[in-house]
C-alpha positions in Angstrom: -28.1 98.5 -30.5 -31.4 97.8 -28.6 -33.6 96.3 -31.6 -32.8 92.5 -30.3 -34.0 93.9 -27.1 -37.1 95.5 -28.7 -37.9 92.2 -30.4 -37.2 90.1 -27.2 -39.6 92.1 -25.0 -43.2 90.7 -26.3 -41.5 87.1 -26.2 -40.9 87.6 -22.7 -44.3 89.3 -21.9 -46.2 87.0 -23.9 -45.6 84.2 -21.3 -43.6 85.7 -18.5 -44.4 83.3 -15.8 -43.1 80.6 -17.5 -39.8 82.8 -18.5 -39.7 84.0 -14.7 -39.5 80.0 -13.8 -37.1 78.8 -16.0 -34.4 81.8 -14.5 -35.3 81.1 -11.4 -35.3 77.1 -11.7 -31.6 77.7 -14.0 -30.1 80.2 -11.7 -31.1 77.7 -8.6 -29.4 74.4 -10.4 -26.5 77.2 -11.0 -26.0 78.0 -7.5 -26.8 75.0 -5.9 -24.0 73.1 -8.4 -21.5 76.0 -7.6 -21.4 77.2 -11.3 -21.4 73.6 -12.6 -24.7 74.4 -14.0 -23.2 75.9 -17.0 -23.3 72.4 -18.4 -27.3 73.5 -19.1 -26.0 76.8 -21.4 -26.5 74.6 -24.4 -29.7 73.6 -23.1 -31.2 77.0 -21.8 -30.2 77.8 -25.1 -32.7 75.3 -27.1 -35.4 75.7 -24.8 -35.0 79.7 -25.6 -35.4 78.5 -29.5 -38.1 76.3 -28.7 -39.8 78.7 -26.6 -39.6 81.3 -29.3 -40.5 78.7 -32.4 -43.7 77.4 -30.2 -44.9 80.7 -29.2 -45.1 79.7 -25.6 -42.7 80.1 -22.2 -39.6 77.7 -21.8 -40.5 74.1 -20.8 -38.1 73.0 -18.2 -37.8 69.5 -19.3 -35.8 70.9 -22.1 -33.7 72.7 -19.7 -32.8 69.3 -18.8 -33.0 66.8 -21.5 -29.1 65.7 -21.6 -29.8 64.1 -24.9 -26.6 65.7 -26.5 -25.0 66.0 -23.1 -21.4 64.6 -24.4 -21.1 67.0 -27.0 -22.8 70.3 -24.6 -19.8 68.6 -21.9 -17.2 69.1 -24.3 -18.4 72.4 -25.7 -19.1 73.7 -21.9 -15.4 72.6 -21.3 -13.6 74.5 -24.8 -15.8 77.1 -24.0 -15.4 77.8 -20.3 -11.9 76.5 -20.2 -10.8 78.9 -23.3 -11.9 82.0 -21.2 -10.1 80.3 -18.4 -7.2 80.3 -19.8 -7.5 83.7 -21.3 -7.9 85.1 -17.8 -4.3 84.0 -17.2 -3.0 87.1 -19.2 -3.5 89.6 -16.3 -7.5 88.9 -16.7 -7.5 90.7 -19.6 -7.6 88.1 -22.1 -10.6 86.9 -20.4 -12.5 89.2 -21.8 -11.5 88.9 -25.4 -11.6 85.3 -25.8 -15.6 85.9 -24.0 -15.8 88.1 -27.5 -14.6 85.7 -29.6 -16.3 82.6 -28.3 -19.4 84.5 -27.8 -21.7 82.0 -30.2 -19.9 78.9 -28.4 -23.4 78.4 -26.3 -25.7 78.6 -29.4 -23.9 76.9 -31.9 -23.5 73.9 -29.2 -27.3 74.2 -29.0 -27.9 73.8 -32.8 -25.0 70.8 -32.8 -24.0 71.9 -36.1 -20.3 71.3 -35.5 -18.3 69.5 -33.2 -16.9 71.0 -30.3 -13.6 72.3 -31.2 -15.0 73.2 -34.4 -17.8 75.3 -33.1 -15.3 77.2 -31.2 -13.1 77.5 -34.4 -16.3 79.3 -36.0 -17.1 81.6 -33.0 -13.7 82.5 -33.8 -14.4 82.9 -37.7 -17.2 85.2 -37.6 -16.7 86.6 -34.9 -13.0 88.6 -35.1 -14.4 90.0 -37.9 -17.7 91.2 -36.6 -16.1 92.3 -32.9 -18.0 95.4 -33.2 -21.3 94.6 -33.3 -20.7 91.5 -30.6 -19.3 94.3 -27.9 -22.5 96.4 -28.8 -24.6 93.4 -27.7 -22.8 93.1 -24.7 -23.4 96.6 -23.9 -26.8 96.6 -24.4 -27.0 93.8 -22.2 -25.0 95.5 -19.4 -27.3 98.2 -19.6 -30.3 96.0 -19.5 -28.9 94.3 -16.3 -27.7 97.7 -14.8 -31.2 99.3 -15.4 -32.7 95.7 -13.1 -29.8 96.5 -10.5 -30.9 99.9 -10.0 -34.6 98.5 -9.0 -33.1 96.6 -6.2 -33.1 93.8 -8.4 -36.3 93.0 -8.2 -36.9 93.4 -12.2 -34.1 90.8 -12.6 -36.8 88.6 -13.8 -37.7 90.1 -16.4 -34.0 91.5 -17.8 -32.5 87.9 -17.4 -35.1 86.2 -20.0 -34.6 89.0 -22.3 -31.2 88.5 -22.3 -31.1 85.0 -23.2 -34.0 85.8 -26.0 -32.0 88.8 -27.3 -28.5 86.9 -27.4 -30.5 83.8 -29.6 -32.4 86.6 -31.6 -29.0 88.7 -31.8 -27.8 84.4 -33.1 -30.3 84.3 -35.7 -30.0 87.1 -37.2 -25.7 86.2 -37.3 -26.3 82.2 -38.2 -26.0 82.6 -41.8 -22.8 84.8 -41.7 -21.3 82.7 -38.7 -22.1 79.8 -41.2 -20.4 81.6 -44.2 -17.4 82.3 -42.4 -16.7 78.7 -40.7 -17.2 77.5 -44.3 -15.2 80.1 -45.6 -12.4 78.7 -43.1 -12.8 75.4 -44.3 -14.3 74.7 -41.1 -16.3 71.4 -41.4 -20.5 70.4 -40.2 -21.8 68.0 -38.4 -23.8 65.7 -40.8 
């Protein structure tokens, strides 16, 4: 349940300063935009994989490089908007759709399908593969829990390790999430 966490600790360490900025710099945009800074999910998300593919701490420029930002608007807006919606039956669909669009923010980061279709996809893989999804989530609960305890303070370092495990946690998914959205005739970007 833990081993994304495992992996994601000597990411973090490695160049924690520069993993301690980037949450701080995203978390300020966020509440300084009044949540609007979810727009940058899909970007957090590629500086994470570049991050982890250069061996080094997130650059903030690619926090904000709004190179793809049509297709992150749209993706924000399915993905956002479908667990909207789902909070309109008695908040507890909410929660489910959050399950089932749970790779929304990566697979909008790769670009590898079109907005609707990368929410089509989440959906593929992920109804089948439910169980594993909520055991992320509650590794990540406990992760964040563990910080609250500490007044907080260690925040800094459970945030970044969340984003790292949740693209590790991606990885190790992308070929079957790829499988099934093929497997649902679901089609790529080209």
């Amino acid at each position: 349940m833990f081993d994304h966490f495992k992996a994601a600790w000597p990411i973090v360490k490695a160049n924690l300063v520069g993993w301690i900025i980037f949450i701080l710099v995203f978390g300020i945009f966020n509440s300084f935009t009044g949540g609007l800074g979810v727009i940058l999910m899909p970007n957090a998300y590629r500086a994470v994989r570049n991050a982890i593919v250069r061996q080094e701490g997130p650059s903030i420029g690619d926090l904000f490089n709004f190179d793809n930002f049509m297709d992150d608007l749209v993706a924000v807006i399915v993905w956002v908007g479908g667990i909207s919606l789902g909070s309109l039956l008695c908040f507890v669909g909410a929660p489910v759709v959050a399950l089932l669009l749970f790779w929304m923010p990566m697979l909008a980061a790769e670009g590898k399908f079109a907005a609707f279709d990368a929410a089509k996809a989440s959906l593929a893989h992920a109804k089948s593969n439910i169980g594993a999804i909520i055991m992320f989530y509650i590794a990540a609960m406990i992760v964040v829990f563990l910080a609250a305890l500490c007044c907080y303070l260690p925040i800094f370092l459970a945030a970044p390790m969340v984003f790292v495990a949740h693209w590790l946690f991606y990885e190790s998914q992308r070929d079957a999430i790829m499988a099934a959205a093929q497997a649902a005739g679901i089609p790529t970007k080209p």
